[in-house]
C-alpha positions in Angstrom: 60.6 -23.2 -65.9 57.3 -21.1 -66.2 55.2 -20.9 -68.9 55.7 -18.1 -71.3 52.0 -17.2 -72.2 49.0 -17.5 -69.3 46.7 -20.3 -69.5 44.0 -17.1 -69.8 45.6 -16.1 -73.3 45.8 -19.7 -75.4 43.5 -20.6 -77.5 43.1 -24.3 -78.8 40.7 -24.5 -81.8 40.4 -26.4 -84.8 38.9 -25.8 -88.7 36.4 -28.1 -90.1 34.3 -28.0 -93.2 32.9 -29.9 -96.0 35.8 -30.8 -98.8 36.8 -28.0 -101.0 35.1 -25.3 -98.6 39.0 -23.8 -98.3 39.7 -24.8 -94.5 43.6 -25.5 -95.6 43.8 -22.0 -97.5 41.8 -20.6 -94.5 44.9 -22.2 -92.1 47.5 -20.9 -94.1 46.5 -17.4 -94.1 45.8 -17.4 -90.5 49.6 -18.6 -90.4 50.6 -15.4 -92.6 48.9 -13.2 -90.6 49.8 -14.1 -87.3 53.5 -14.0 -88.5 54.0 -17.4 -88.7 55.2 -17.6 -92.2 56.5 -14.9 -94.5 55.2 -16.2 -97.5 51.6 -17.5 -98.7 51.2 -21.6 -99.4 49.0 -22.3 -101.9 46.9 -25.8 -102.1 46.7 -25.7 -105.9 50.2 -24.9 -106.2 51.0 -27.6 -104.1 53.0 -25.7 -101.4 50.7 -25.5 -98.2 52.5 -25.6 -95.0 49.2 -27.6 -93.3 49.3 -29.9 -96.8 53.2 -31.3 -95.8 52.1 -35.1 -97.2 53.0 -35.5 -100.8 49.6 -37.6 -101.3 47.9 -34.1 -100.0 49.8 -31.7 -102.1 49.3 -34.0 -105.5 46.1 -34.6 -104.7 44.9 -31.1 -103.2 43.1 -32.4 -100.4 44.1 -32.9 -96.5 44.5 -36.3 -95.9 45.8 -35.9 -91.7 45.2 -33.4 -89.5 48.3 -31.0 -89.3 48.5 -28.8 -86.0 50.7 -25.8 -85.6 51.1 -23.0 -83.4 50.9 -19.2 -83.7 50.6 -16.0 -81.9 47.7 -13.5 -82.6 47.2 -10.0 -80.0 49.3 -11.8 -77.2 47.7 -14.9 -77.3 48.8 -18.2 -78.1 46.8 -20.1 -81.2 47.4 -23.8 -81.6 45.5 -24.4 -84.8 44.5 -28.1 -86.5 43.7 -28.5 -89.8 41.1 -31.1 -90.0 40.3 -33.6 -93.5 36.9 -32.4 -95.7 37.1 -35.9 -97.1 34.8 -38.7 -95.4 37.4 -41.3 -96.0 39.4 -39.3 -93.1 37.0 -38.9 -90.5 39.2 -40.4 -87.8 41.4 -37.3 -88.3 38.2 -34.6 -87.4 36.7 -36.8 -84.3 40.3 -37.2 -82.5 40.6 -33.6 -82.8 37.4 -32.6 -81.6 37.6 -34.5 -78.9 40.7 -32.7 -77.6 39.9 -28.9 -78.9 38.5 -26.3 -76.9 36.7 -24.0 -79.9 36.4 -24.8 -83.6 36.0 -22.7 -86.7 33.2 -24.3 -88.7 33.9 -23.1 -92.4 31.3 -22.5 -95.0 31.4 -22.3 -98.9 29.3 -18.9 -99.7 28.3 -20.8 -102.8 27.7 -24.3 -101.4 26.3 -23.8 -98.2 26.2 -26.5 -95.7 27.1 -29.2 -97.6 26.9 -33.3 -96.1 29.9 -33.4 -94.5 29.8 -29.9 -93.0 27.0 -31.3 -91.4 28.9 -34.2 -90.1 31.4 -32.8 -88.7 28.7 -30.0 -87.1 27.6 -32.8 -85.1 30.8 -34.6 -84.4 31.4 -31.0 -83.0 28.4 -31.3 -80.8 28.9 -34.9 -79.2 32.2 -33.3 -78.0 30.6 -29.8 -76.6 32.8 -27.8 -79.2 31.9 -24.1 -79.2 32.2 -22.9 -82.4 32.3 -19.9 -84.5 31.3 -19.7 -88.5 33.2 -18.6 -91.0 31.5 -18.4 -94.7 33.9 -18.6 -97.3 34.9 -18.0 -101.2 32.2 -14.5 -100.9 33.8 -13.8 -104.5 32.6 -16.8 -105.9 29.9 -16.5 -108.1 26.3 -17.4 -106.9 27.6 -16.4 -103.6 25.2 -15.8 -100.9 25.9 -14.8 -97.2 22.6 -14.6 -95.9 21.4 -17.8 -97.8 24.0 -20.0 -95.9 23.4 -17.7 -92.6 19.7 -18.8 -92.7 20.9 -22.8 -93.9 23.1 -23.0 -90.3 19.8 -22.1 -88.8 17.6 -24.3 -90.3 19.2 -27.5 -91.3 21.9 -27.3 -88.0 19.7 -25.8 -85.3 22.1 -23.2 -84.8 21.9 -20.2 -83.3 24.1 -18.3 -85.9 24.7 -14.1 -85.0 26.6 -12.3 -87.9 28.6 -10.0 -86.2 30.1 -8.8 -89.6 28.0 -8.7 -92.6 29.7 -8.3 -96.4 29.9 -5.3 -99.1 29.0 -6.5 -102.0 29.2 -10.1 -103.0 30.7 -12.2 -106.0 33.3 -10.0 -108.6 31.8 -6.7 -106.4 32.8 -8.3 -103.0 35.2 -5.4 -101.6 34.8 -5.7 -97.9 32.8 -6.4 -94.9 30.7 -4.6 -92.1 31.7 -4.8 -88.4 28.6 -4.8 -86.5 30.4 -4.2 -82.8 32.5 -1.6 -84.0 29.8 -0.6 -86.5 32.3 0.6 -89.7 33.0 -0.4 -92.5 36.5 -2.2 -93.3 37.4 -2.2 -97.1 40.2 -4.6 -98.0 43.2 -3.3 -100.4 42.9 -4.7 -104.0 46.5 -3.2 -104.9 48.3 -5.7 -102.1 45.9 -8.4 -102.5 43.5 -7.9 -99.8 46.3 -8.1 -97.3 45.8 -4.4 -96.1 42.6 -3.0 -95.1 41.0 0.2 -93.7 38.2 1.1 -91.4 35.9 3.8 -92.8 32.8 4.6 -91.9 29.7 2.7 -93.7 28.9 4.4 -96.4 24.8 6.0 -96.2 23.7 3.5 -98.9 25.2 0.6 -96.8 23.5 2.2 -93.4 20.1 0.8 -93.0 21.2 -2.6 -93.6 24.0 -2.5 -91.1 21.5 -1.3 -88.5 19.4 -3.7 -89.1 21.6 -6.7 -88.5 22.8 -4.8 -85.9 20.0 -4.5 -84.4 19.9 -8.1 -84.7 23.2 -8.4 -82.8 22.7 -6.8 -79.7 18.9 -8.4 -79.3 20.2 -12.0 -79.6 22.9 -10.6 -76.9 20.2 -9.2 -75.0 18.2 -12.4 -74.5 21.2 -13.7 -72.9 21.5 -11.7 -70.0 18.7 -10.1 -67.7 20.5 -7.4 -67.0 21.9 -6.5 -70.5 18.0 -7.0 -71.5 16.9 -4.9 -69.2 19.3 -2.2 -70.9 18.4 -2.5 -74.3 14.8 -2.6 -73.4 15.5 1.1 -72.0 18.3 2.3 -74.4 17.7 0.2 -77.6 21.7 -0.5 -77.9 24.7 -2.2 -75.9 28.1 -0.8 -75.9 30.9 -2.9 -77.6 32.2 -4.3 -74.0 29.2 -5.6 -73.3 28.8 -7.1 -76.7 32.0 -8.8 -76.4 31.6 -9.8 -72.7 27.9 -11.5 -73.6 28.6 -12.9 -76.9 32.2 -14.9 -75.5 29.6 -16.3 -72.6 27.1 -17.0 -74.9 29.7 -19.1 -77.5 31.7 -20.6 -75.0 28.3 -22.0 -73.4 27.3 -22.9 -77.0 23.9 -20.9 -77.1 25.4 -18.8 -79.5 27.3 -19.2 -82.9 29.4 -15.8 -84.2 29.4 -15.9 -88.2 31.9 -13.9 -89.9 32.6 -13.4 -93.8 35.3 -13.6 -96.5 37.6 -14.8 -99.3 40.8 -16.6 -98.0 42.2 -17.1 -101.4 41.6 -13.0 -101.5 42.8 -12.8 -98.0 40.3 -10.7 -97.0 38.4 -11.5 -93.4 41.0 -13.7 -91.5 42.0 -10.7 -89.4 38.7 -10.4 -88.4 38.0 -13.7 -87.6 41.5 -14.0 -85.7 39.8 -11.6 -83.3 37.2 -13.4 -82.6 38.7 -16.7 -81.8 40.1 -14.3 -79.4 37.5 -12.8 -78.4 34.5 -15.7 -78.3 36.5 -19.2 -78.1 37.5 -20.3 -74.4 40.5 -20.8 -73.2 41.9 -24.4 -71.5 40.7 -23.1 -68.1 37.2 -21.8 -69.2 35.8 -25.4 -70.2 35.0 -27.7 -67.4 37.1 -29.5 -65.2 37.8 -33.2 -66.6 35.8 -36.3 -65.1 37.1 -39.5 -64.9 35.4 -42.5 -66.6 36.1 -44.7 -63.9 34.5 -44.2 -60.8 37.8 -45.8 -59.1 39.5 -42.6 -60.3 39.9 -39.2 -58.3 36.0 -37.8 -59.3 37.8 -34.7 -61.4 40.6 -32.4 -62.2 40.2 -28.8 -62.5 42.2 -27.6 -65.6 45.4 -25.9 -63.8 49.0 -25.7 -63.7 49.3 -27.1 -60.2 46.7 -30.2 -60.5 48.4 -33.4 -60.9 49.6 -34.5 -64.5 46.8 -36.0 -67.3 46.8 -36.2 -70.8 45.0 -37.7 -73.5 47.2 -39.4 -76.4 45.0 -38.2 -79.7 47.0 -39.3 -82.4 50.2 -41.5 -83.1 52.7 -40.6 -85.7 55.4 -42.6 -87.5 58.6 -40.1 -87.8 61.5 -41.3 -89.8 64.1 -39.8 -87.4 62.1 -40.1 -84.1 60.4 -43.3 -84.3 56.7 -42.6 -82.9 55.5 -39.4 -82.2 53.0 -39.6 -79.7 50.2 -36.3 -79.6 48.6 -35.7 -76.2 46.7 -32.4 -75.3 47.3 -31.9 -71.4 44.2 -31.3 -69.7 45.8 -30.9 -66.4 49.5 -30.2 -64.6 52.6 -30.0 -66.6 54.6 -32.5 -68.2 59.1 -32.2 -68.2 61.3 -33.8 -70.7 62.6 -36.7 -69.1 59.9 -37.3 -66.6 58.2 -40.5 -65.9 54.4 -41.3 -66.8 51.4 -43.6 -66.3 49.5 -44.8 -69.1 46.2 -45.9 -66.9 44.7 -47.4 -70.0 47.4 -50.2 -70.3 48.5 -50.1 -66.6 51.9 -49.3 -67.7 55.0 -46.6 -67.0 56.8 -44.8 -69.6 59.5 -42.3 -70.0 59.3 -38.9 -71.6 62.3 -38.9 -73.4 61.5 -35.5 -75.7 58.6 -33.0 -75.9 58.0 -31.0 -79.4 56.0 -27.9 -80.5 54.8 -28.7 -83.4 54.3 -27.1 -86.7 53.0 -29.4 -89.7 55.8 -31.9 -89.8 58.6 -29.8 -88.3 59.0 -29.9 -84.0 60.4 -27.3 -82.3 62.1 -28.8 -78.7 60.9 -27.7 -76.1 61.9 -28.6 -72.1 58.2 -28.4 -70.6 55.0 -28.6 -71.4 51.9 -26.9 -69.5 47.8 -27.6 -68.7 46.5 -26.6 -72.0 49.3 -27.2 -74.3 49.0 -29.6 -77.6 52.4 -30.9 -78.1 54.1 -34.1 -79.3 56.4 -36.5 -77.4 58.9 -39.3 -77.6 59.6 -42.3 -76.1 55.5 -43.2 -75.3 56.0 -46.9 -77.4 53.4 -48.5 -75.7 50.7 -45.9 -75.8 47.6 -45.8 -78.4 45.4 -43.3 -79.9 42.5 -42.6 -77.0 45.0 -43.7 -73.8 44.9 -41.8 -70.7 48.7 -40.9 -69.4 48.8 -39.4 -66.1 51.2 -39.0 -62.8 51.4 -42.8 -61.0 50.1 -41.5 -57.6 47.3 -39.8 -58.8 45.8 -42.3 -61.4 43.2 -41.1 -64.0 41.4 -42.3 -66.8 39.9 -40.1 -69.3 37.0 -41.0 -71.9 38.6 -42.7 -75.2 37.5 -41.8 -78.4 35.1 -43.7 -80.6 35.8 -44.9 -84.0 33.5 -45.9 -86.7 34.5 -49.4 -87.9 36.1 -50.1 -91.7 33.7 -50.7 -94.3 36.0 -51.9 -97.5 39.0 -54.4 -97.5 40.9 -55.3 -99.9 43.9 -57.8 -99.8 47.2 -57.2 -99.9 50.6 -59.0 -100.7 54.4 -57.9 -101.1 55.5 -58.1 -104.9 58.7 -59.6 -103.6 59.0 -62.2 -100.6 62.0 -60.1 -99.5 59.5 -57.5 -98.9 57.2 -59.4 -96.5 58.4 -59.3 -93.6 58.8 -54.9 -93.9 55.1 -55.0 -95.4 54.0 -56.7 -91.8 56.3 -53.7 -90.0 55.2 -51.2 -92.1 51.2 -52.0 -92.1 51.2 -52.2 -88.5 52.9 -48.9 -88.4 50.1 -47.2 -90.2 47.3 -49.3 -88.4 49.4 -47.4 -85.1 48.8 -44.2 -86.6 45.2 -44.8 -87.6 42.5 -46.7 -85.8 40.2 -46.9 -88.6 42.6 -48.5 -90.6 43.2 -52.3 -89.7 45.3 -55.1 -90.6 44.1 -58.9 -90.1 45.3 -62.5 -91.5 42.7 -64.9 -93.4 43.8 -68.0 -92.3 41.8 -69.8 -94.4 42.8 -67.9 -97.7 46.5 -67.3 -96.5 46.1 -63.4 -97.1 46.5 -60.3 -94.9 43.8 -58.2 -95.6 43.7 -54.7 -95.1 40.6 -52.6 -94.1 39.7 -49.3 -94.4 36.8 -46.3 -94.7 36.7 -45.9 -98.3 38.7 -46.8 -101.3 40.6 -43.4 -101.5 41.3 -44.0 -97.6 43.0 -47.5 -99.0 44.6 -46.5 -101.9 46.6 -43.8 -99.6 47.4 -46.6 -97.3 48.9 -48.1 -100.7 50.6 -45.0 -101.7 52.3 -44.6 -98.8 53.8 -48.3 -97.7 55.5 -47.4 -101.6 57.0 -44.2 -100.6 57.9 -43.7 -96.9 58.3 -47.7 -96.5 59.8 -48.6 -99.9 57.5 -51.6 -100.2 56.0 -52.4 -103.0 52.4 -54.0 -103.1 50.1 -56.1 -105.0 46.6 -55.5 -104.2 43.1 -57.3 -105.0 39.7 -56.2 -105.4 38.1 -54.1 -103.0 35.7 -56.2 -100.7 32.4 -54.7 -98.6 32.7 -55.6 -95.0 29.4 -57.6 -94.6 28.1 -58.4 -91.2 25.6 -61.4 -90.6 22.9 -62.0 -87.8 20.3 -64.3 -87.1 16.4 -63.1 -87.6 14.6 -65.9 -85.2 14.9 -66.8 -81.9 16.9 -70.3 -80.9 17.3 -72.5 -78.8 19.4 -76.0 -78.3 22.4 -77.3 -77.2 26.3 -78.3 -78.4 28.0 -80.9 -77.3 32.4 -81.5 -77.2 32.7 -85.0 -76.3 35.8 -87.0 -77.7 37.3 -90.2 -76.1 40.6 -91.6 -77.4 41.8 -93.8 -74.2 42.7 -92.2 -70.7 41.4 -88.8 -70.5 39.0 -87.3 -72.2 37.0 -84.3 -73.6 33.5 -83.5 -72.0 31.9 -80.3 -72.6 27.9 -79.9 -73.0 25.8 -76.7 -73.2 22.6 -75.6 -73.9 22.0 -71.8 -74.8 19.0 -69.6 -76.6 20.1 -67.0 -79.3 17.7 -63.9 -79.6 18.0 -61.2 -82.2 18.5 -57.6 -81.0 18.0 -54.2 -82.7 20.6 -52.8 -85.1 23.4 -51.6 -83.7 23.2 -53.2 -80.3 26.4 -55.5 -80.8 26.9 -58.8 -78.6 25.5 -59.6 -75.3 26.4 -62.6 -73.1 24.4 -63.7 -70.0 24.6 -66.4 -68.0 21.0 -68.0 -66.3 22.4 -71.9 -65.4 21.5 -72.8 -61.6 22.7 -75.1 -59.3 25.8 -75.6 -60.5 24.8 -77.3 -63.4 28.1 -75.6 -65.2 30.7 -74.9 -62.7 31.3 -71.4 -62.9 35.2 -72.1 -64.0 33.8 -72.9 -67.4 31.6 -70.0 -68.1 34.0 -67.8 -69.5 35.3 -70.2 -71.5 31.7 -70.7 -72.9 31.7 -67.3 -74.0 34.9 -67.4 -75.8 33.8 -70.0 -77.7 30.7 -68.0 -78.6 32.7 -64.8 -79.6 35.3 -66.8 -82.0 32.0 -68.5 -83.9 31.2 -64.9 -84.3 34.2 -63.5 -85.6 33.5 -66.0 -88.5 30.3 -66.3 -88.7 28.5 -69.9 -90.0 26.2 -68.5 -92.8 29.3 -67.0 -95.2 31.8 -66.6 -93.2 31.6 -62.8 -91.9 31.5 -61.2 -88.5 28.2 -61.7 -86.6 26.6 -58.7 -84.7 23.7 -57.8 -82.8 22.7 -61.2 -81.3 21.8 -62.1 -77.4 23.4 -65.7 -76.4 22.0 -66.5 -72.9 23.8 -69.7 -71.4 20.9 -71.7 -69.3 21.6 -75.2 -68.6 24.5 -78.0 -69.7 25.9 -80.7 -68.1 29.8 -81.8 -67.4 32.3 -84.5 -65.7 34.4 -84.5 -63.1 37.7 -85.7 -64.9 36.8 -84.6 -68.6 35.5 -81.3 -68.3 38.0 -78.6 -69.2 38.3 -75.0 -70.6 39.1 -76.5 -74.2 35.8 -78.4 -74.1 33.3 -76.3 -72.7 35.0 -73.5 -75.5 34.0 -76.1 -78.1 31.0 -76.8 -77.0 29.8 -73.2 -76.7 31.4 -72.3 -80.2 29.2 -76.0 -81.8 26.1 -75.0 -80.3 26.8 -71.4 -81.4 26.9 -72.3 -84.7 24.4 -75.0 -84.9 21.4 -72.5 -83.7 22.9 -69.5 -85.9 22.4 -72.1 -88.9 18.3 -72.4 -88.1 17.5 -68.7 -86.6 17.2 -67.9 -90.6 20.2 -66.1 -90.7 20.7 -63.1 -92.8 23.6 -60.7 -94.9 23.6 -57.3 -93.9 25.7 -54.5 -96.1 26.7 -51.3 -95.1 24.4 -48.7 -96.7 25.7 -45.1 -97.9 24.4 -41.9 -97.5 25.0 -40.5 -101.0 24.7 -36.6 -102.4 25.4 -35.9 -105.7 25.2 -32.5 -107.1 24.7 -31.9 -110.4 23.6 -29.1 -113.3 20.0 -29.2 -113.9 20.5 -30.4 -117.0 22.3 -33.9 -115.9 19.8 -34.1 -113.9 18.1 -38.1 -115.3 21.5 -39.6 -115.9 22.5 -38.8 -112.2 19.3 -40.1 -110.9 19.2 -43.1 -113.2 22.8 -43.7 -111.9 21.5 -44.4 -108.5 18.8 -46.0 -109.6 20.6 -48.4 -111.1 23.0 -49.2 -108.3 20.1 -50.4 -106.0 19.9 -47.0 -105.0 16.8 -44.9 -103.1 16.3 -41.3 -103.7 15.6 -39.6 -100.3 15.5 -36.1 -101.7 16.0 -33.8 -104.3 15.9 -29.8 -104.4 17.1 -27.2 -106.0 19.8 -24.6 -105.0 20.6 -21.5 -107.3 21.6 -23.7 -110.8 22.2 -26.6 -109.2 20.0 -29.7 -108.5 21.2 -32.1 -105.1 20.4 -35.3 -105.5 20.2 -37.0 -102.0 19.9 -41.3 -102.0 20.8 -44.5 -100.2 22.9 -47.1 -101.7 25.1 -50.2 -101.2 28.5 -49.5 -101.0 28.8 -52.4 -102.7 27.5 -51.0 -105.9 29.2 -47.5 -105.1 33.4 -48.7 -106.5 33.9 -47.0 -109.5 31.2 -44.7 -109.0 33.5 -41.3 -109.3 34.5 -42.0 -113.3 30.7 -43.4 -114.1 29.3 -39.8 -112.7 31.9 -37.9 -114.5 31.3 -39.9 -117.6 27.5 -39.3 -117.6 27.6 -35.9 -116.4 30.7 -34.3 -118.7 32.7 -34.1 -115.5 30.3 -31.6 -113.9 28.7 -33.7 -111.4 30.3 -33.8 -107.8 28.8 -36.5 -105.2 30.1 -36.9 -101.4 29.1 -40.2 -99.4 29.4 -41.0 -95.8 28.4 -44.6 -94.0 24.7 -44.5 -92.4 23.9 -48.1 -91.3 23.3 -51.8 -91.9 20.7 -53.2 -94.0 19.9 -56.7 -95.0 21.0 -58.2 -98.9 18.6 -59.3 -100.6 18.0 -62.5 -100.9 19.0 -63.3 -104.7 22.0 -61.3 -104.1 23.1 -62.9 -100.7 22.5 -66.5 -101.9 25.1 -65.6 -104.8 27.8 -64.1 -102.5 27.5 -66.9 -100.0 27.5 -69.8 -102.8 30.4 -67.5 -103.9 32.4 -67.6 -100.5 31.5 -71.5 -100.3 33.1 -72.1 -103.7 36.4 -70.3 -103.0 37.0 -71.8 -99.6 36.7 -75.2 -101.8 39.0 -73.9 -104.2 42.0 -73.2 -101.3 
């Protein structure tokens, strides 16, 4: 079987924007225009294709990224729609990391707003190329070259318009091509879905040269050759525009920014061009490295290289079981085939392979290098895994996941229903790696963790209606961390006798503090075989399970060095047990006197508010043990920029809207540890002492 459309002419992009910037109405008209629907789904109506989750349509907001593909001037377009919502970041850094171009959407009225600028930079860890796309021009207090000169400033872009609007707000009636230089008015009479090129009217003329004028220099600079040109000519032809500007995008020196209203659908044709136009295709981004250096050093992105995939997202399917989705960097891949999954050291079978659109597949027999698609029969196989042909082994880099920061517990409302709320929550911890599920075995609860409280109360939502389990849960809890402030060091000793043989275990071991962020480090400096290096390992295991409890209130313990440098042990007592027990005793012992500390996770926090809510919204952060960063003013609107606790941020949605008449918005994203004060972190750990007493 060959493929049906050249690896040249497919296009593998993704939208992403800041919540409520219109990135699902954007999708769904790109679907209607490229023919992939007949009819129009609207997100307030509840009926967007991309929106298939009935948590998304009631709510109005993506919750999982939804891919889909569609055809556009002989090219093949798989699309993902990607979550605005912070809670659902996992859903925009998986499908970065397997996208060749992205659309980077901007509200006309908003500008780049925190989580544009979030996923902006997500975009850049991966080496995205991207194109702009400013949004909702018929919004009042809308303002194209206000947003243009915000992606230059506050993301270092180097944004090019290459169409510029007519009009703006109510007046908005078209927009400027600057290659083509005319003017293309969009029909009122069939809602924007029909347009005409005309040429720009005389009053629209000086400002069309001007920006594009602005064009063809930032071209120019690219290119000695086209420089050289322009220097002699003062103009580039639209070829060479084209030709520059895709080598300019696709090596990221050079954003494209279009204009227009989806809701109006005026502008997606336009920008459908240039996806085609600027945004590379599978075989234009460099070939893949392997992160093992054990691993063939590449593979060049072809039909003919041997098979390699990346697994991006796991899906629970009522009639199909798990869905796995893999983006195939390399070879092809048939129904029925046999795999590798490197990252588990493990073979599989292919049993099916779907094109898919939303929720529905579409069969298909084979798969090709470049292709997003979703298979069956990959049980063993998790988010980030490397699958690959046996006899040419590879292992691709995994994707990185920020780590919950609420819990809550969680218990059936029946005990019929426990054992399906165990299936069922490891189900969704499958399909989502920020979500996870653990068991307090001191408190006898499974407790579930997650990246916000909207994030958990989906989780909730869902176990009722595609599991049919019904759940109980408890107060949301902040995921403290704990660490030590002084540097230790002592020893711990295992030593038990009880007739015949014994226990003997006996370290010593210096704890050191590191910088935030820096996680756990283990090294071993005993000589002369003072610890037979059998025992070691087990050392360290019994260091890492004091950690995952830590001594001071009972959470996990990060950024510490434990350096093992001297112990002691016998020839018939000694075991793994004992030297385990001794590590985790000593461990514990120095944690206890390197003045240990509470550390909470800390939240970057915008709220945006009329100028005339302006104290309240302050005060409210204020109050929360809160830090204003920043505050400035854009158009009528004052943003308010802070720091504060997460713990004080539950329940902070109705407070705002309470204070502020419902007019306030605020968006908040994790930023990084800090330490409790004191007063506050003796009461939660005299808190945690008192209810371990109590069970």
């Amino acid at each position: 079987m060959t493929r049906a459309t050249p690896i040249a002419k497919i296009r593998n992009i993704g939208i992403m924007a800041h919540i409520d910037a219109g990135k699902t109405t954007c999708s769904e008209r790109v679907l209607y225009f490229t023919g992939k629907t007949h009819k129009v789904g609207e997100v307030h109506d509840g009926a967007a294709q991309m929106d298939w989750m009935p948590q998304e349509r009631e709510r109005g907001i993506t919750i999982t990224s939804a891919a889909t593909t569609t055809e556009w001037r002989g090219h093949q377009i798989t699309l993902i729609d990607t979550p605005g919502h912070v809670d659902f970041t996992v859903e925009v850094e998986r499908s970065l990391r397997i996208l060749d171009g992205a659309i980077a959407l901007f509200c006309a009225v908003g500008g780049v707003e925190p989580q544009s600028e979030k996923v902006w930079h997500q975009s850049e860890k991966y080496n995205v190329p991207k194109l702009a796309f400013v949004n909702k021009m018929d919004r009042i207090g809308a303002d194209f070259f206000g947003v243009l000169e915000e992606i230059q400033k506050e993301l270092g872009a180097n944004a090019v318009p290459v169409v510029v609007p007519i009009g703006k707000e109510e007046s908005f009636r078209g927009i400027i091509d600057l290659v083509k230089m005319c003017a293309v008015y969009y029909d009122e009479t069939s809602e924007g879905t029909e347009f005409r090129e005309e040429p720009i009217p005389a009053d629209k003329m000086e400002k069309a040269r001007k920006w594009r004028a602005f064009l063809v220099e930032k071209c120019a600079e690219q290119d000695d050759a086209l420089l050289e040109k322009f220097v002699e000519e003062g103009d580039l032809s639209e070829a060479e525009i084209w030709s520059i500007l895709r080598k300019a995008t696709i090596a990221q020196r050079v954003v494209p920014v279009y204009c227009g209203s989806a809701f109006k659908n005026k502008g997606i044709q336009r920008l459908l061009d240039g996806v085609i136009n600027c945004l590379p295709a599978p075989n234009e981004i460099p070939p893949i490295i392997c992160a093992r250096e054990a691993d063939e050093n590449m593979r060049e992105p072809t039909d003919e290289s041997p098979f390699s995939a990346l697994a991006f997202k796991i899906m629970a399917d009522k009639h199909m079981g798990k869905l796995t989705y893999i983006r195939i960097y390399s070879g092809t891949l048939e129904q029925g085939a046999s795999i590798y999954n490197s990252t588990r050291d493990k073979s599989q079978r292919v049993s099916r392979i779907f094109r898919m659109h939303a929720n529905r597949q579409e069969v298909i027999e084979k798969a090709f290098c470049g292709d997003i698609v979703a298979v069956v029969g990959l049980s063993d196989t998790r988010t980030g895994d490397t699958i690959c042909h046996e006899d040419h082994p590879i292992q691709l880099e995994a994707i990185e996941f920020p780590a919950p920061v609420v819990s809550i517990s969680i218990a059936p409302e029946s005990q019929s229903d426990n054992e399906r709320l165990g299936e069922a929550l490891h189900r969704l911890a499958d399909e989502d790696p920020t979500f996870t599920v653990s068991f307090d075995s001191e408190t006898s609860e499974t407790i579930i963790s997650g990246m916000g409280e909207l994030h958990l109360e989906i989780i909730v939502d869902r176990l009722k209606r595609e599991f049919n389990v019904a759940a109980k849960v408890g107060r949301p809890e902040v995921a403290y961390r704990e660490t030590a402030t002084l540097a230790m060091e002592g020893e711990g000793k295992y030593i038990k006798q009880s007739g015949g043989r014994g226990q003997y275990g006996h370290v010593v071991m210096r704890l050191e503090p590191m910088d935030p962020g820096k996680g756990f480090e283990f090294i071993n400096d005993v000589v002369g075989g003072r610890i037979p290096q059998n025992f070691i390992p087990s050392v360290e295991k019994g260091v890492i399970g004091a950690m995952a409890k830590g001594p001071y209130a009972g959470y996990p313990v990060v950024d510490m060095r434990v350096t093992l440098v001297d112990g002691s042990y016998h020839d018939v007592d000694s075991n793994d047990f004992a030297f385990r027990e001794a590590g985790r005793i000593a461990f514990q012992s120095l944690f206890l006197k390197g003045s240990p500390e509470l550390l909470e996770p800390v939240m970057s926090v915008e709220v945006v508010t009329p100028e005339e809510y302006m104290g309240p919204a302050t005060s409210s952060i204020c109050q929360r043990r809160g830090r204003i960063e920043s505050m400035e003013k854009k158009g009528d609107l004052q943003i308010i920029e802070g720091m504060v606790p997460l713990a004080e941020m539950f329940g902070y949605a109705n407070a705002l809207r309470t204070l502020t008449q419902g007019r306030a918005t605020f968006t908040m994203h994790f930023e990084h540890y800090e330490a409790v004060p004191d007063a506050i972190a003796e009461e939660i750990v005299t808190k945690r002492k008192a209810q371990k007493k109590v069970r």
